[in-house]
N, C-alpha and C positions, 0 to 999 in steps of 0.2 A: 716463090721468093717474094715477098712481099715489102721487106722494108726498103728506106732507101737506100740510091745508089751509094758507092763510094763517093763518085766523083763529088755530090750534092753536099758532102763535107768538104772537102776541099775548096767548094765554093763560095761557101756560107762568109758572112762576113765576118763573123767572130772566127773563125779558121785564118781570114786574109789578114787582121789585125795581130792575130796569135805570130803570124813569120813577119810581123815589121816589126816586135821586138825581143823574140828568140829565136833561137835556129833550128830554122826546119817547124818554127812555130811549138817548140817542142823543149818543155824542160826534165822530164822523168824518161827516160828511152826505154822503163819497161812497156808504157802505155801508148810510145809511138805505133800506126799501122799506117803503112802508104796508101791512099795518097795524102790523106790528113786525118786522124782519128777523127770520130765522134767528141764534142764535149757535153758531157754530166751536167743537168741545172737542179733536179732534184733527185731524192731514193728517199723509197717507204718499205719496209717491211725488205723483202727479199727484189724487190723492184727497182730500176734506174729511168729515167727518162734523159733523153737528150734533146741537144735544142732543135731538132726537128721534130719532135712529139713523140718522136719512136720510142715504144717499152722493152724494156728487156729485162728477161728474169736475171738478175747478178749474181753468177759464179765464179766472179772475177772476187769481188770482197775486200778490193780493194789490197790482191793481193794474200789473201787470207786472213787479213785483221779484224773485219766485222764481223765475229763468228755470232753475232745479234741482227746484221743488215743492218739498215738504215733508217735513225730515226727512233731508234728503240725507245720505248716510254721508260724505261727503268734508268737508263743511261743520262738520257734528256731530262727528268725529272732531278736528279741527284745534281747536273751540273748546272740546270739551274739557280738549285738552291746556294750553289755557293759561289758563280759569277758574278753578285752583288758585291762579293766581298774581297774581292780581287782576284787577279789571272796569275799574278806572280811576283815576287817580292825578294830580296836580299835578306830574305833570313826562310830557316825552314817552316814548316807547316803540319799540324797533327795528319794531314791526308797522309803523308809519305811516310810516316811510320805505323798508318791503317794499312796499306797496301803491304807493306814490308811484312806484318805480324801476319796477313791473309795469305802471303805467299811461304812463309814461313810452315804458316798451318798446314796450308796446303798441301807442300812438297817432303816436308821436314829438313830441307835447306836453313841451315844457322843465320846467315847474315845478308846482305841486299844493299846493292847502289843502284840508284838511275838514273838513268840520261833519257835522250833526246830518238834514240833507233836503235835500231839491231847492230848496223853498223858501228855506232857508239860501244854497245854492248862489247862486241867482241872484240873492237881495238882495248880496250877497259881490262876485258878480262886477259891480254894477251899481255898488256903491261904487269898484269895484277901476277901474271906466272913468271917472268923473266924477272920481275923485282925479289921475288918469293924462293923462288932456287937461283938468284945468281944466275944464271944462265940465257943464251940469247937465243937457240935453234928454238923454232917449232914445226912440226911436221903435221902435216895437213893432207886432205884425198881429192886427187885431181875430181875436175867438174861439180864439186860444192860449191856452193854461193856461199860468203858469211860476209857480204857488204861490200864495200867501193874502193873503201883503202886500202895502201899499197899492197901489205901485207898480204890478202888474202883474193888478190887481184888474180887474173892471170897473169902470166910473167908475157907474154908474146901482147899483151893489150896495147894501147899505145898510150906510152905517159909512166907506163912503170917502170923504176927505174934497174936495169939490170944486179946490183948492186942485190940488193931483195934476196935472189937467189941464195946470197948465202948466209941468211938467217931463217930463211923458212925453206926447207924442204916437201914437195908435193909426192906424194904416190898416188899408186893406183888404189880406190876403197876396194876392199876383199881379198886384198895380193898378200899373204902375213908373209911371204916369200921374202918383197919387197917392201912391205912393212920394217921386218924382224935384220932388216940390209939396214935398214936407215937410222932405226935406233941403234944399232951396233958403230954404226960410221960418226954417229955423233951424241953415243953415249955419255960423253963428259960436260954436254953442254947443249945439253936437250932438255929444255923448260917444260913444252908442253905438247901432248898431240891433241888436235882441235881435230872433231868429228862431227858431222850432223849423221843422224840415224835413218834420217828419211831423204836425202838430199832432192830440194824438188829444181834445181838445174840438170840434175844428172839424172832425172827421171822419175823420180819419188820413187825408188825401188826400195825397199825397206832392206836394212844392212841384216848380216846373218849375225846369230844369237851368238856364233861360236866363236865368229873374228871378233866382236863387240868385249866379250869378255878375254878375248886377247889381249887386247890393246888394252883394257884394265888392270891386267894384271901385269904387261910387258912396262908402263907406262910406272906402276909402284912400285915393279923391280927396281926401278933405271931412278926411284927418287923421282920422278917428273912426274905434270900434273895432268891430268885428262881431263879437258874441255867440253862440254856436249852444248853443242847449238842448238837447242829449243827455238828459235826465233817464231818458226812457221811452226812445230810439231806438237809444240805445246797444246796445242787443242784438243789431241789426239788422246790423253788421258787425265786424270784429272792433277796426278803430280810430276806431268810431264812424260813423254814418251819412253826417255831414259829407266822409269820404273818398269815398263813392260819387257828391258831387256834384264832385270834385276843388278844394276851396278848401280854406284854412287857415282858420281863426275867429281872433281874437285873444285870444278867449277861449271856454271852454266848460264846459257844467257837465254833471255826473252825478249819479248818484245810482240807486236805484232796486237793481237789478243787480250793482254793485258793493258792495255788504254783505252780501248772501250772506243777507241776510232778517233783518238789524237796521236800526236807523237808520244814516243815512249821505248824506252829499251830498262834492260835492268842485267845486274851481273850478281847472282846467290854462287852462295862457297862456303867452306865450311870455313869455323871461326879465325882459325888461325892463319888463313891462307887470306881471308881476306883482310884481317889486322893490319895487312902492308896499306891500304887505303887510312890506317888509324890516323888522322893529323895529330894526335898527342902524341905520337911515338916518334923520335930522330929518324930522320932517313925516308918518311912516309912518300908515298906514290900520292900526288899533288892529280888532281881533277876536280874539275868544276864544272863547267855547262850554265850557262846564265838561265836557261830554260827547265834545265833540269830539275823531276820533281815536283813540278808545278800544278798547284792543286787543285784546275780541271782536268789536267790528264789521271793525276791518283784519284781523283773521287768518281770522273766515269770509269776508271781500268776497276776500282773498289767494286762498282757497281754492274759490270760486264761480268765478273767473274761470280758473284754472289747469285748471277742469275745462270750458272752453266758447273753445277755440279754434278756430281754422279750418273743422276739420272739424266740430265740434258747432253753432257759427253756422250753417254751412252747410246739413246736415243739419236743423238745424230749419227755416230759413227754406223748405226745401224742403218743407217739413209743414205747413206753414205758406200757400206761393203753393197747393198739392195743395188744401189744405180749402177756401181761396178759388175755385180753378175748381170744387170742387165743388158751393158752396151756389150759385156762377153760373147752374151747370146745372141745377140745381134750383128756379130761380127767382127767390134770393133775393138782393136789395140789400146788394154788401158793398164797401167798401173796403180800403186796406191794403197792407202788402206785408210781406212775410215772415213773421214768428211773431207778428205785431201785424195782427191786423179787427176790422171795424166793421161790425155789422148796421146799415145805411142804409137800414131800412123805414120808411115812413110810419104808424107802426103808435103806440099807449100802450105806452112803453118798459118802464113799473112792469108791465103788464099780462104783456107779453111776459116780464122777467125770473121775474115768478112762472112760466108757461109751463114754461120752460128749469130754472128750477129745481128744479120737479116732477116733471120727467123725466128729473132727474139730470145739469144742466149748469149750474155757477156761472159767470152771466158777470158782467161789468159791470155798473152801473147803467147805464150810458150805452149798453149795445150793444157794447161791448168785448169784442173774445176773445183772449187771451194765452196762449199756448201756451209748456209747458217739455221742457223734455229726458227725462223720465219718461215722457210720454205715447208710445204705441203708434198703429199705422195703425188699431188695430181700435178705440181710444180714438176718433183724428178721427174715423172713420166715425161714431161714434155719437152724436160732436158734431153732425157736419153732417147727420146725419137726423132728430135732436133739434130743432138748428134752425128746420130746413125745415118739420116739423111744427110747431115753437110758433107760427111765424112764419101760418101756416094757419088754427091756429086761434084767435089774435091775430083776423086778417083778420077771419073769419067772426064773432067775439064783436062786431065792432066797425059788422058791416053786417047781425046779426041774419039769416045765412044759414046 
């Protein structure tokens, strides 16, 4: 174990500056670790350094949004060339309808808004389904993440307000028992069911082929529309994860990937469904975002994506299943598929990411490992023997062996 302590974060002065004016020194609580995280000063390629000089390969990605890492020349170059000419403005920008027509291509998705995150995304599209059928239920799969707002909050969190409960319904993902219960109980007034396909709160287990194409077809029966959250999964192919299960969503959202490592979210649907955003039409579904669209995030997201087609999906996801049979064989509890795992040990996760950290591997708080197109085989290897051993010695701290 070589890098530093914990505590030598906690001590650091930019740590003691960080808690005089947030709490807990801390404004994002997926990056918090006790006793004070590390802070980022710079990233190159697949690499992060912090302000103790410690390197660490990033499979964190800020979450899974760099799928380039950090610094990319392709990304940096393009936003270059157009910071000269402003960061944002009260009127639109030919970038936001590059992005629009790439993602268009890409997916074969009709139509496109953006905002500002995923979160944005899927409050967006959740207004874009209750405006579109009248209707206010949406039924959603317990332990999916799709952002902060109330809606798609847990209901036991603290701040959400009970009320909630009875516009959005939670199931179990894979139960069509209890699925096929809930659209029946609120068949008259069921907008939409929101799904992520990979959920990475709930363990990135990839959903089954057969319940996916349930809820597609239970969700057309009933008039309602079916959501699919790309946020994170989107990497995972090149028109979206939802093509590999062969349905259409009636809507979907992004983010993550497509900004090239600014903010960013976006909501595709098909034409008619999204027309409720038309402002020329009476009645329209009213959003803005003073940020949104803003054209360095569409000229780096232009620029991220034109650099990660066919072949660069492809090739990472192959880097991606390689590390997963490798920490198999070595023992260790992982889920996943493609350039998206999940260490599944029964282990103290804070415990473990110090571990990984020390030894010069940024994951997740949660066990997450996000792999980008900078990284090298001699990079995986050293993830998954990194791994392997925090995972060891995780074990061993925790049964005093």
């Amino acid at each position: 174990m070589s890098g530093p302590h914990p505590s030598d974060y906690r001590q650091h002065p930019l740590a003691q500056r960080a808690r005089e004016v947030m709490p807990a020194g801390n404004t994002r609580t997926t990056v918090f670790v006790p006793p004070s995280p590390p802070f980022a000063v710079s990233g190159s390629g697949a690499w992060v350094t912090d302000q103790l000089g410690h390197r660490v390969i990033d499979c964190n990605n800020n979450y899974t949004a760099l799928i380039h890492g950090h610094a990319d020349r392709h990304v940096h170059a393009a936003v270059m060339d157009v910071i000269g000419t402003g960061t944002a403005f009260g009127l639109p920008t030919e970038t936001e309808v590059a992005l629009a027509e790439h993602l268009r291509q890409r997916t074969s998705i009709e139509r496109w808004r953006f905002s500002n995150s995923g979160t944005e995304a899927v409050m967006t599209a959740i207004r874009g389904a209750r405006a579109y059928t009248g209707r206010d239920v949406i039924v959603r799969f317990a332990g999916s993440y799709h952002g902060t707002t109330d809606a798609v909050a847990d209901r036991a969190a603290p701040g959400v307000p009970r009320s909630i409960g009875a516009s959005v319904v939670v199931v179990p993902q894979g139960d069509r028992r209890a699925l096929d219960a809930a659209l029946a109980e609120h068949a008259d007034d069921l907008a939409a069911v929101l799904i992520d396909l990979m959920p990475n709160r709930a363990g990135l287990v990839p959903a089954e082929q057969d319940f996916v194409r349930h809820v597609r077809e239970a969700t057309t029966a009933r008039g309602a529309l079916l959501i699919v959250d790309e946020v994170i999964s989107f990497r995972l192919a090149v028109g979206g994860l939802h093509r590999s299960y062969g349905i259409e969503p009636d809507l979907v959202t992004l983010g993550k990937v497509i900004g090239g490592g600014f903010p960013v979210g976006a909501v595709g649907g098909r034409a008619d469904v999204m027309a409720v955003f038309d402002p020329t039409r009476g009645g329209a579904v009213g959003w803005g975002g003073t940020f949104s669209a803003n054209p360095i995030t569409m000229t780096a997201g232009l620029a991220a994506l034109d650099c990660f087609g066919e072949d660069e999906v492809s090739r990472l996801n192959a880097r991606g299943d390689a590390l997963q049979g490798r920490l198999k064989d070595l023992g260790v509890a992982v889920s996943g598929r493609g350039s998206l795992l999940r260490i599944r040990e029964s282990v103290d996760l804070g415990v473990l990411w110090w571990h990984l950290y020390r030894s010069g591997v940024l994951a997740g708080t949660n066990g997450l490992i996000a792999l980008s197109t900078p990284m090298t085989d001699d990079d995986v290897a050293t993830v998954a023997d990194s791994v392997a051993v925090a995972v060891a010695q995780t074990k061993n701290e925790e049964t005093g062996s």
